[in-house]
SETI-577551 format. One line per field, with one value per residue (C-alpha): residue number from 0; residue in three letters; x, y, z. Coordinates in steps of 0.5 Angstrom, whole numbers, always signed. Example, Ala and Ser with C-alpha at 12.3 -4.5 7.8 and 13.67 -1.06 7.14 Angstrom:
% residues 2
k <- [0 / 1];
r <- [ALA / SER];
xx <- [+25 / +27];
yy <- [-9 / -2];
zz <- [+16 / +14];
This chain:
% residues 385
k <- [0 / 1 / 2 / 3 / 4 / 5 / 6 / 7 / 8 / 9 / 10 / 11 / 12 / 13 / 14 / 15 / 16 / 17 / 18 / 19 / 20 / 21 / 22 / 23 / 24 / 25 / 26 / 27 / 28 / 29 / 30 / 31 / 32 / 33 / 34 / 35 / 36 / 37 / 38 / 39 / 40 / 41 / 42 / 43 / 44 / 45 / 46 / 47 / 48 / 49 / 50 / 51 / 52 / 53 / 54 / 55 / 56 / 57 / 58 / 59 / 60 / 61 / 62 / 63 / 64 / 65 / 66 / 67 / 68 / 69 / 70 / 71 / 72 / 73 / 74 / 75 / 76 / 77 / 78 / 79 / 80 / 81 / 82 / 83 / 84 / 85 / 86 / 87 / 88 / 89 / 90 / 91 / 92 / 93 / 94 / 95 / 96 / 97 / 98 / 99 / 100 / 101 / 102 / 103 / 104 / 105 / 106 / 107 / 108 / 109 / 110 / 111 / 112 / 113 / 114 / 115 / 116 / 117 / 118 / 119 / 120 / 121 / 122 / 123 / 124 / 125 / 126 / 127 / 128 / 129 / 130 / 131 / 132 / 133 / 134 / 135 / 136 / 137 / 138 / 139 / 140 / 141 / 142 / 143 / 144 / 145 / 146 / 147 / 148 / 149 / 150 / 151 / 152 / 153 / 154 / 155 / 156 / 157 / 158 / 159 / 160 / 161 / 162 / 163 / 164 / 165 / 166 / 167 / 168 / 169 / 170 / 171 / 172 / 173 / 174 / 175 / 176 / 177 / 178 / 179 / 180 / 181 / 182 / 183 / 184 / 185 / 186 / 187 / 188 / 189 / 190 / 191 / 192 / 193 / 194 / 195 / 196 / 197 / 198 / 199 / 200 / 201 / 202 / 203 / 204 / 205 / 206 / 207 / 208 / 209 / 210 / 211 / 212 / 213 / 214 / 215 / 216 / 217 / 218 / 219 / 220 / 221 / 222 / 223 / 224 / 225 / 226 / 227 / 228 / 229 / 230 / 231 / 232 / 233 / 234 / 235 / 236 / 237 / 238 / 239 / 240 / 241 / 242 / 243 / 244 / 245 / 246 / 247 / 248 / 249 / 250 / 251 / 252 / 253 / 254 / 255 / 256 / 257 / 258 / 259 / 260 / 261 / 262 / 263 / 264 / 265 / 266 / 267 / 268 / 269 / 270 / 271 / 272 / 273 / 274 / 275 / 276 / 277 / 278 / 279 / 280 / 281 / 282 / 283 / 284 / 285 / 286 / 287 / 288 / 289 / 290 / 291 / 292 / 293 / 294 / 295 / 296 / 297 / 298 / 299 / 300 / 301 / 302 / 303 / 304 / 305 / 306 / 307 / 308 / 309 / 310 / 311 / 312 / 313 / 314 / 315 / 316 / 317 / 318 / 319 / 320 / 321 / 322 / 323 / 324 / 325 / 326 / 327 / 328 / 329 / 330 / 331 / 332 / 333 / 334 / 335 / 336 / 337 / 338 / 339 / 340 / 341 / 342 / 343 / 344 / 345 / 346 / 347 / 348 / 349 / 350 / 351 / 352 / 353 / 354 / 355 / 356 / 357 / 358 / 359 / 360 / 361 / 362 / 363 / 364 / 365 / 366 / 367 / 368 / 369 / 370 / 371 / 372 / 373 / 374 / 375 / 376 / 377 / 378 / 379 / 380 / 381 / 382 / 383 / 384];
r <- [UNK / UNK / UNK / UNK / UNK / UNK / UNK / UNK / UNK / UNK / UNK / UNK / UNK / UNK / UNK / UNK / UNK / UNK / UNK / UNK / UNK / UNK / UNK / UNK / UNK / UNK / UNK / UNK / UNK / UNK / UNK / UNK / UNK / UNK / UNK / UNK / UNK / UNK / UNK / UNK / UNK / UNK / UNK / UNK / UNK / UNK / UNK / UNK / UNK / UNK / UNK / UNK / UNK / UNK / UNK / UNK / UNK / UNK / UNK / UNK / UNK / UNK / UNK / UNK / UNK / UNK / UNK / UNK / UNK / UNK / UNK / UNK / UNK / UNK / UNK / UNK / UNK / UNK / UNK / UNK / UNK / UNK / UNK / UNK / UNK / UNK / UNK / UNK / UNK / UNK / UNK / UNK / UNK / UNK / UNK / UNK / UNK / UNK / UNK / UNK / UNK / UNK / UNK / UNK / UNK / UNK / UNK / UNK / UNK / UNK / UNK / UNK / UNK / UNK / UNK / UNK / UNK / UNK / UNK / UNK / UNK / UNK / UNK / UNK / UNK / UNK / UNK / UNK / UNK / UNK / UNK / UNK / UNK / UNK / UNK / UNK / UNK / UNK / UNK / UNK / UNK / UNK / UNK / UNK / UNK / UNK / UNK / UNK / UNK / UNK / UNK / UNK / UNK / UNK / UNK / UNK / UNK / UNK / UNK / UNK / UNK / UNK / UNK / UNK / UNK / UNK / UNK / UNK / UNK / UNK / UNK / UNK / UNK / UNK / UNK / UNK / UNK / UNK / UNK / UNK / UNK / UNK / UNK / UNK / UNK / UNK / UNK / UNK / UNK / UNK / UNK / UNK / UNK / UNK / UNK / UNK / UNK / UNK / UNK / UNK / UNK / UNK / UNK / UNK / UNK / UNK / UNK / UNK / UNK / UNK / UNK / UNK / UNK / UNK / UNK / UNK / UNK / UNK / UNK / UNK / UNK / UNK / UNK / UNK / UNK / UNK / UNK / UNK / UNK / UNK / UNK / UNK / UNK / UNK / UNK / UNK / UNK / UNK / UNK / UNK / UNK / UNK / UNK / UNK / UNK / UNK / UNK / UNK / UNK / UNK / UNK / UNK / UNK / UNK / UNK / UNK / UNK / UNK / UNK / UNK / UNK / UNK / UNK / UNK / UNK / UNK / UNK / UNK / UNK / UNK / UNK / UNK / UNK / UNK / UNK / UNK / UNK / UNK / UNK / UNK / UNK / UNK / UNK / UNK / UNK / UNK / UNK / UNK / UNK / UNK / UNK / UNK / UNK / UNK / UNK / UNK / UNK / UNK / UNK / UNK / UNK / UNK / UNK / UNK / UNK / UNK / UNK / UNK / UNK / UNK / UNK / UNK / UNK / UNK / UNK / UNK / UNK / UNK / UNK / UNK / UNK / UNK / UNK / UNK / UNK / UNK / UNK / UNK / UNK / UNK / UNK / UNK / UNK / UNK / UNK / UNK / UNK / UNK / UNK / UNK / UNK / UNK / UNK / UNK / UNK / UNK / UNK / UNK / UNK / UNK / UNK / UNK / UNK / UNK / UNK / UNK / UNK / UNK / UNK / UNK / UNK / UNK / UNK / UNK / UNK / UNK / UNK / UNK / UNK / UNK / UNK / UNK / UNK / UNK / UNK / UNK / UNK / UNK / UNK / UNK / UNK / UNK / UNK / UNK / UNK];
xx <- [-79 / -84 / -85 / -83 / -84 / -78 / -73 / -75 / -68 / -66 / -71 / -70 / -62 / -62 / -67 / -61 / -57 / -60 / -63 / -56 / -51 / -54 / -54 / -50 / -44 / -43 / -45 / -39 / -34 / -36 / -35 / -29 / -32 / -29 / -34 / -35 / -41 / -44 / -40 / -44 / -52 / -50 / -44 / -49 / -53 / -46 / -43 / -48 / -49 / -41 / -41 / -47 / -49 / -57 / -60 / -64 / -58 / -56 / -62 / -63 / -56 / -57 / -64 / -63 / -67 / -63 / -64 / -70 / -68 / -61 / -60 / -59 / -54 / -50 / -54 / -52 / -47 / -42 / -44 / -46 / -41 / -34 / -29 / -25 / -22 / -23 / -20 / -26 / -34 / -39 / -44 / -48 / -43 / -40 / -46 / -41 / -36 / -30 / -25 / -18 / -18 / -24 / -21 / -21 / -29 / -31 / -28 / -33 / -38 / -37 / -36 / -42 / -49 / -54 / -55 / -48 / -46 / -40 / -36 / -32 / -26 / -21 / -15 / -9 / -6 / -10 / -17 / -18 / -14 / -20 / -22 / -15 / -17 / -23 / -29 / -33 / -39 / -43 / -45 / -51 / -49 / -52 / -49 / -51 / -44 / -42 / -37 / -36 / -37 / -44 / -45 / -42 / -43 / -41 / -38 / -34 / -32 / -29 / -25 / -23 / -20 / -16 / -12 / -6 / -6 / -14 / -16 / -15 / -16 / -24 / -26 / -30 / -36 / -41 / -47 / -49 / -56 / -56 / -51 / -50 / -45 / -42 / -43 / -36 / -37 / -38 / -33 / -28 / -22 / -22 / -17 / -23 / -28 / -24 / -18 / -19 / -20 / -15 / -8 / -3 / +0 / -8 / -9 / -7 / -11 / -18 / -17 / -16 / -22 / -25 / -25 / -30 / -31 / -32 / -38 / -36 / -34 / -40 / -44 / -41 / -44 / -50 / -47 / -44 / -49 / -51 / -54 / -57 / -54 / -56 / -54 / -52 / -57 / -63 / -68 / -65 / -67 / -67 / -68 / -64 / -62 / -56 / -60 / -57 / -54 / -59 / -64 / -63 / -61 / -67 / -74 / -79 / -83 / -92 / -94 / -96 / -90 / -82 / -76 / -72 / -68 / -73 / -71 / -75 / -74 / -79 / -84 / -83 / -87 / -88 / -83 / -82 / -76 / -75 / -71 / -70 / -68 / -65 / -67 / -64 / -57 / -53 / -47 / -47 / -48 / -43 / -38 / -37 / -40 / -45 / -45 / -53 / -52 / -57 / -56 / -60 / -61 / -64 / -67 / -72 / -78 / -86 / -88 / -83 / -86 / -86 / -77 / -78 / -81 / -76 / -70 / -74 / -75 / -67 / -65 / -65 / -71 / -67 / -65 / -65 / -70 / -71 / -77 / -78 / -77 / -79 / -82 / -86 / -92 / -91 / -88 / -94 / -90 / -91 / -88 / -83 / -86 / -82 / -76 / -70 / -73 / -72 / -65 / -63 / -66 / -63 / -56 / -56 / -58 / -53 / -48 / -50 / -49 / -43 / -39 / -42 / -44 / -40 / -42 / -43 / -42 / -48 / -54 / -52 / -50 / -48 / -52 / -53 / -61 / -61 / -56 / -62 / -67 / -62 / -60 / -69 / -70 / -64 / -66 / -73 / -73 / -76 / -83 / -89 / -94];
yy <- [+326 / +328 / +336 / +340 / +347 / +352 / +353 / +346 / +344 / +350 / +348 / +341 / +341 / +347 / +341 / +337 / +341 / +343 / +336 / +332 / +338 / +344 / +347 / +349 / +351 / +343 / +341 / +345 / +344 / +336 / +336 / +340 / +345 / +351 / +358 / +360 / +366 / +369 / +365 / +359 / +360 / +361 / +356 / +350 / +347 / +347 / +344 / +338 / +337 / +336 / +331 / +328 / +329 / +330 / +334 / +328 / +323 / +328 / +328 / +320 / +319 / +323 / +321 / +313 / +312 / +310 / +304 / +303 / +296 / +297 / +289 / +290 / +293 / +287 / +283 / +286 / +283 / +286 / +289 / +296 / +297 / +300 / +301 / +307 / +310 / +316 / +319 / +318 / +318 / +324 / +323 / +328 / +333 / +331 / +329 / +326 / +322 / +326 / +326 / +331 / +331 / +330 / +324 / +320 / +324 / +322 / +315 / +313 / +316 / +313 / +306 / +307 / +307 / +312 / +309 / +305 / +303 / +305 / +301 / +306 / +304 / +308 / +311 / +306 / +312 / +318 / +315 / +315 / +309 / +306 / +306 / +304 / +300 / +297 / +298 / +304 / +305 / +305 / +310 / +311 / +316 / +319 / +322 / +328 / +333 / +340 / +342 / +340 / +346 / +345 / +338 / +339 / +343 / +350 / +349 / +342 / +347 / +352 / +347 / +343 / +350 / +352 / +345 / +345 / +337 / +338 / +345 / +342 / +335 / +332 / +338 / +334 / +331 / +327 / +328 / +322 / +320 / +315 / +313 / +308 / +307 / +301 / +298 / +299 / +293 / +290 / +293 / +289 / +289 / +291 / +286 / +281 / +284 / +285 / +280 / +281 / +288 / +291 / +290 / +295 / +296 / +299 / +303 / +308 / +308 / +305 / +311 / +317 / +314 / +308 / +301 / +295 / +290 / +283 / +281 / +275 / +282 / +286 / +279 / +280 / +288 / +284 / +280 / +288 / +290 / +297 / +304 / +309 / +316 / +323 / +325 / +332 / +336 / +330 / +329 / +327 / +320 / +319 / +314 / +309 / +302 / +297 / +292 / +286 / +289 / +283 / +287 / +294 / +293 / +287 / +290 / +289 / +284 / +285 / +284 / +286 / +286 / +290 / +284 / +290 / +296 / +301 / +308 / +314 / +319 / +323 / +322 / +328 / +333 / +341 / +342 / +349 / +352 / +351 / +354 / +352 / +355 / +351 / +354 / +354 / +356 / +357 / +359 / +353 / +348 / +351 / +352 / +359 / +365 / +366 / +373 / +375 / +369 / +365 / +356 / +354 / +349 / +350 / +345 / +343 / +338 / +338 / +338 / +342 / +342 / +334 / +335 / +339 / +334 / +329 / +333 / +334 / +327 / +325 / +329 / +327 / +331 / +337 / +344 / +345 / +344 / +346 / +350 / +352 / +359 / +360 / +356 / +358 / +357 / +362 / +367 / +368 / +365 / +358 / +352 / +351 / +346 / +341 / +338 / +341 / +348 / +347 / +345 / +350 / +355 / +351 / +351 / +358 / +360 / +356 / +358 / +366 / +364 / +360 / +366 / +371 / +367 / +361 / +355 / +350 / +343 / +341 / +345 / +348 / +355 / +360 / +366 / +374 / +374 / +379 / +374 / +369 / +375 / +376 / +369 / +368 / +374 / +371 / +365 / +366 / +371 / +368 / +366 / +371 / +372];
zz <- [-192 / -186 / -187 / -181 / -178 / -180 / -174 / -172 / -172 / -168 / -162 / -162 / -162 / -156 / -153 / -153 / -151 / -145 / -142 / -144 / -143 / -139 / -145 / -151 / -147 / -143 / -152 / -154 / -150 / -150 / -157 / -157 / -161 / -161 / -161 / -154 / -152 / -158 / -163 / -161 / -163 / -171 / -171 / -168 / -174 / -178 / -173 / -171 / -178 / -179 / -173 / -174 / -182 / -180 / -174 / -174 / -173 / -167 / -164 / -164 / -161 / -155 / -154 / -152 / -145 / -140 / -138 / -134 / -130 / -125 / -126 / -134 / -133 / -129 / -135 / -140 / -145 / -144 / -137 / -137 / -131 / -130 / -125 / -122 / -117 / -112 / -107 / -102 / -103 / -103 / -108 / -104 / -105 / -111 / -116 / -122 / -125 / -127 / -132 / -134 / -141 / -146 / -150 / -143 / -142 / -150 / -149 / -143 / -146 / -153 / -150 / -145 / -146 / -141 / -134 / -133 / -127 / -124 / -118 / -114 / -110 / -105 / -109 / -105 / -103 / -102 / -100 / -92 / -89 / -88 / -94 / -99 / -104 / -102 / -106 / -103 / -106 / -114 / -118 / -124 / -129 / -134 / -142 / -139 / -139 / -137 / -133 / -125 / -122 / -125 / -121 / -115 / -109 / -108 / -101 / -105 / -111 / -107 / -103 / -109 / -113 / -109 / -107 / -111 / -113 / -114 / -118 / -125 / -124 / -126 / -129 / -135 / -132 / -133 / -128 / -122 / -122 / -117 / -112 / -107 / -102 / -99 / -91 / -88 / -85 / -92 / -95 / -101 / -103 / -111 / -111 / -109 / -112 / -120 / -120 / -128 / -129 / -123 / -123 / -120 / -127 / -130 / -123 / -127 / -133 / -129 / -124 / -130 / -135 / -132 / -135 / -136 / -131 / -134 / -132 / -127 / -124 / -124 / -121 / -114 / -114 / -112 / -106 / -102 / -98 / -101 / -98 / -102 / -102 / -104 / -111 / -112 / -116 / -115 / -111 / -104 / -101 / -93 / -89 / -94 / -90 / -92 / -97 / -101 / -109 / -111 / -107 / -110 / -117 / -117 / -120 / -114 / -115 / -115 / -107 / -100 / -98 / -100 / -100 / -102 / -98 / -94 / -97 / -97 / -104 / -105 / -112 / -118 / -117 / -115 / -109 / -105 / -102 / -94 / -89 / -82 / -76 / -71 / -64 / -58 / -54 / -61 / -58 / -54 / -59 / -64 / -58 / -61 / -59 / -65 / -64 / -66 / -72 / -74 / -75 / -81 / -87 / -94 / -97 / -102 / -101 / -103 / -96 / -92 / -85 / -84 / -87 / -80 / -77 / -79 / -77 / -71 / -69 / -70 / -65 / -58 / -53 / -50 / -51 / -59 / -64 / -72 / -73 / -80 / -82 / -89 / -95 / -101 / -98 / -92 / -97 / -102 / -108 / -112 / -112 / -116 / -122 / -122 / -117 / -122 / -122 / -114 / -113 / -118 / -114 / -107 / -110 / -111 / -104 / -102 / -107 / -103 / -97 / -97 / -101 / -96 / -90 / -86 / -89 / -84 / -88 / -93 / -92 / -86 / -85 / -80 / -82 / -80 / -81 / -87 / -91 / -91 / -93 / -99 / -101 / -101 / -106 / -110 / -111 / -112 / -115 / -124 / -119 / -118 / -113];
């Protein structure tokens, strides 16, 4: 057997650990093991080596690449793809797939390989009326598992845990990695969508832990005409227009010009934090005195100034306009090295100023200008000048 350095069994399961599960928390609560805190680290290796029989095995298990083709999938026999139910549609804010009970969550992940696709559709009674049992939109998700709160937005999160009928529900979740909303003019009843798979009997069960679409089913996802949305906790994408499925999940084809829907998503790489402020008669604007106040955005990107500008090209000419308040560059700091260090430092912020200050929705806040200060040093405070 090929010799190895000592403790490289320890480093390659905290590898693991933190790319599939954020951590050795997310692994032990996936698994079901039972030690928690400064119990964890001694109990690790025993624990992987009796679920797994070999580190080796554990890691092999839990390093499958996802796939890198959408198409394969719907191609696949039998189709990576499945069906659920939800009670609206905001991968934006809500950047997973959830699950009550960790048998439902170890079923879908035991059935499942990495990249699966999930076709969502509005819950019969609890979804807007608009969107009652009609396919809404489709999810990517990964084998990466922790705790909801980890992949949702603090403002999501806060609302959800204090909803009697949501607080202990999803809790177990699976993270999104991409998203892609149905047009509402395109929208399908799931009844056409899944004569095989759906019946009033099984709603139950596709809503709690999902099922798999016959691969007839999973075909008509090329025929809705799709959006790709943000996903809580990835890169964002704007400028998304609707495309065909059979666009979107077809791999571009070489040549001048792009058969596929245009969306913008900005490439991996370093990324700086961003404030903007919108400039102009707040009080106006909100309907409300803002009493000294400011309106602001946080966000993250490898060119700030041009999100600026684009948000400044969305509004109509007049009174209001975004300028931008603070980055990395303008603060004397460095970027942050790669995209997820940057939106861990973005949902910190937001996190501090929806606890302290007037969450707005989304990225928008009502802040007192030295709440924005303090939510700057928080959350970016590991960088060094």
């Amino acid at each position: 057997m090929e010799s190895r350095a000592p403790g490289w069994d320890a480093k390659a399961i905290n590898a693991v650990a933190q790319e599939r599960f954020g951590g050795l928390l997310g692994l032990f609560e996936a698994e079901g093991w039972p030690e928690r805190g400064q119990a964890m680290m001694p109990a690790v290796g025993r624990r992987v080596v009796q679920s797994y029989g070999t580190v080796e095995a554990f890691v092999a298990v839990h390093t499958l690449p996802e796939e890198g083709s959408l198409l394969a999938q719907i191609a696949a026999d039998p189709p990576n793809v499945w069906l659920t139910s939800f009670y609206g549609f905001s991968p934006e804010t809500w950047g997973f797939l959830g699950f009550s009970t960790d048998g439902q969550r170890k079923h879908f992940v035991r059935e499942t390989r990495p990249g699966a696709l999930v076709v969502i559709y509005g819950h019969k009674t609890l979804a807007p009326e608009n969107q009652r049992g009609m396919v809404i939109g489709v999810q990517q998700v990964s084998h990466r598992v922790n705790h909801a709160q980890v992949f949702m937005s603090p403002s999501e999160w806060a609302r959800k845990s204090v909803d009697p009928d949501r607080s202990a529900k999803w809790n177990l979740a699976v993270k999104a990695t991409r998203a892609w909303r149905i047009a509402e003019e395109s929208y399908l009843p799931i009844e056409e969508l899944a004569p095989e798979t759906y019946s009033t009997a099984r709603a139950q069960a596709i809503g709690s832990q999902g099922m798999r679409l016959s691969g007839a089913e999973a075909r008509r996802l090329l025929g809705l005409m799709l959006i790709e949305t943000t996903v809580f906790g990835e890169i964002p994408v704007t400028a998304a227009v609707p495309a065909l499925g059979a666009e979107v999940f077809t791999p571009s084809r070489p040549g001048p010009v792009s058969q596929s829907g245009y969306f913008c998503k900005e490439a991996e790489g370093p990324k700086s934090l961003y404030v903007l402020r919108l400039c102009g008669d707040e009080s106006a604007f909100l309907g409300r005195p803002v009493e000294g106040r400011w309106i602001i955005k946080v966000g993250m990107s490898g060119s700030p100034s041009s999100r600026c500008q684009a948000f400044n090209g969305s509004l109509p000419a007049g009174a209001f306009k975004w300028e931008l308040l603070t980055t990395n560059q303008v603060m004397g700091l460095p970027l942050f090295p790669k995209s997820a260090e940057a939106i861990r430092a973005e949902t910190q912020m937001k996190a501090f100023l929806h606890q302290n200050e007037k969450s707005l929705g989304g990225e928008f806040f009502l802040v007192r200008p030295e709440a924005v200060s303090a939510a700057w040093d928080l959350a970016t405070g590991t960088l060094t000048a």
